[in-house]
N, C-alpha and C positions, 0 to 999 in steps of 0.2 A: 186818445187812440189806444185801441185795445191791440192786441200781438195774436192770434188766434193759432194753434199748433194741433198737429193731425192726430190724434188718439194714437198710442200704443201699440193696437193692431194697422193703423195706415203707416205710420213710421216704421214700421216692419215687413211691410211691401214696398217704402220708398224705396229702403236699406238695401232690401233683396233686389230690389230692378235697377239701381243703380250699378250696385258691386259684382252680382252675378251674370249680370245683361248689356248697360250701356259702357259700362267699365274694357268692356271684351270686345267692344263693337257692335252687340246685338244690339237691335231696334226691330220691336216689335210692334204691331198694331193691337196686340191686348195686353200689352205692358201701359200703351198710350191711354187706351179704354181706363186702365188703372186707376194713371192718375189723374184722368178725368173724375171718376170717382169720387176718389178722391180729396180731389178740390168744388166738388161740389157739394159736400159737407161741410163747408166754409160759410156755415149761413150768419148774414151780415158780414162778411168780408168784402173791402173794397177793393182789392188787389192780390196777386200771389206773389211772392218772392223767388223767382228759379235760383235759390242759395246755393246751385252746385254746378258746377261745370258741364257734367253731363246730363244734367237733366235737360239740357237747349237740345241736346240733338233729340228728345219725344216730344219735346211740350214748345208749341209756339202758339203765338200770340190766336192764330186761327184756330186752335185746341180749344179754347177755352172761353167764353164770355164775358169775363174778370178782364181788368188791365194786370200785363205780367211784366214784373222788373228781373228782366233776365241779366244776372252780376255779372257775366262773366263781361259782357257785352256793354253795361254800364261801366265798368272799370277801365275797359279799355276805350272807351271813348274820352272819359275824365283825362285818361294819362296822354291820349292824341292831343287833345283839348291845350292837357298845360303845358307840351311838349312845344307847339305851335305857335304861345302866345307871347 
């Protein structure tokens, strides 16, 4: 398995739409267009990783044609999971 990461300039629009946009509340439809973009520079990629909390509230699973592991939402299902058993 390869790790595949967004070039310099895409990590620099994640950063900025994260911190200056979803951070605050904003949620925009050319923020989402974004990281649509984005992740369609992922060629051969078989998945995306939502590694940040706020990234769930642009990007769902309907965004995008990849399968997406949204963490925040993985963790808290684990911690249900072992809480339950």
């Amino acid at each position: 398995m390869r790790v595949l990461l967004p070039s310099t300039e895409d990590r620099a629009t994640v950063h900025r739409i994260i911190y200056d946009e979803l951070c605050v509340g904003i949620v925009r439809d050319e923020s989402r267009r974004a990281y649509q973009d984005v992740i369609s520079r992922f060629e051969g990629a078989e998945g995306i990783i939502l590694g940040c909390t706020e990234i769930e509230l642009l990007i769902t699973q309907a965004d995008v044609p990849l399968p997406v592991f949204p963490t925040t939402r993985l963790h808290v299902e684990a911690a249900v999971e072992r809480a339950i058993l």
